[in-house]
C-alpha positions, 0 to 999 in steps of 0.5 A: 687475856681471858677477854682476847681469848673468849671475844676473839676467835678468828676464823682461819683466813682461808675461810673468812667470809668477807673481804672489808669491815668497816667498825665506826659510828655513823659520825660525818668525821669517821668519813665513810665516804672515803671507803664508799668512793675506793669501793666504786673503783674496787670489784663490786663482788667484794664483800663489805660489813659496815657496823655502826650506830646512830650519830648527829642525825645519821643512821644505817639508811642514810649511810646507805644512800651515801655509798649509792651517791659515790658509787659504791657497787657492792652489795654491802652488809649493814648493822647498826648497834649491835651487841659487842659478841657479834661485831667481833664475830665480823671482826673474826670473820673478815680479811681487812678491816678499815679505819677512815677518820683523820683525827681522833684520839684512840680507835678501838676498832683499830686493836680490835680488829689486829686482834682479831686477825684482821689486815688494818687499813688506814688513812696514811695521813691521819692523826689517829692513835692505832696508825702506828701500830700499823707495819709489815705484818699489820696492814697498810697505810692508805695514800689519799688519792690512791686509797682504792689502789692501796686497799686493793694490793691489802686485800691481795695479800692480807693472808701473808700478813700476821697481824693477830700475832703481832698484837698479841705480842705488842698490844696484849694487857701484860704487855702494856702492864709491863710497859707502864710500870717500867716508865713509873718504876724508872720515873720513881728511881730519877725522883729518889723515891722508894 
């Protein structure tokens, strides 16, 4: 709880200052493409922050021509490795924040950003831990092919959403405690240990 309540301050949702952050390495797998290509069909006054660090030879200026390549018309914010206070304050400050991979196991960046008051966007048809977190009050799964459509209608309505209290209830530490010492406790009871 102290870790929550000292990392993540967010800001009121009126007063956030982006409109999309996108929290993954430079990895070919964390698919910015995706982003970049829904971003050419998006407004170009959005704001974006891209936050990420080197990986299999990428880097923010390769990232950066890749958002010219599909068309990305925005202006975006780039930051590479940067301490953990200042992407939560990105996190903190934005209205969406989006997931792109199609399999991996666990996306911090996924909880981070609930708790952080931010709407999670995701790929509808990934394999990622987080996707099921996402609900009414959390986000929206994107559908490939319309993911500039869907991402568009989250950023539309992103200020009704409440995904910051619905991780605190779900997701918080005491709460995931008491859900894994009632599975072993109910374990311990079947097996006839004390």
């Amino acid at each position: 709880v102290l870790f929550r309540s000292v990392l993540y301050q967010p800001k009121p949702f009126a007063d956030r200052t982006k409109d999309i952050v996108m929290v993954a390495n430079w990895g070919e797998f964390k698919r910015h493409w995706d982003l970049f290509r829904a971003l050419a069909q998006l407004p170009p006054g959005l704001k974006v922050v891209l936050i990420g660090q080197k990986e299999g030879g990428r880097d923010k200026e390769f990232i950066r021509r890749l958002a010219r390549e599909f068309g990305a018309r925005q202006e975006l914010e780039i930051h590479e490795s940067i301490p953990i206070h200042a992407v939560a304050a990105h996190q903190c400050d934005a209205k969406v924040s989006v997931i792109m991979s199609r399999r991996e196991g666990c996306c911090v960046a996924a909880v981070e950003s609930l708790f952080a008051g931010c709407a999670l966007a995701m790929r509808a048809d990934a394999h990622v831990g987080p996707l099921a977190y996402i609900n009414e009050q959390t986000g929206a799964r994107l559908r490939p092919g319309r993911i500039a459509e869907d991402l568009s209608s989250l950023l539309g309505r992103a200020g009704q959403l409440h995904p910051r209290e619905w991780a605190v209830k779900n997701l918080a530490c005491h709460v995931s405690h008491a859900k894994v010492n009632a599975v072993l406790r109910d374990e311990t009871l079947r097996a006839g240990r004390p």
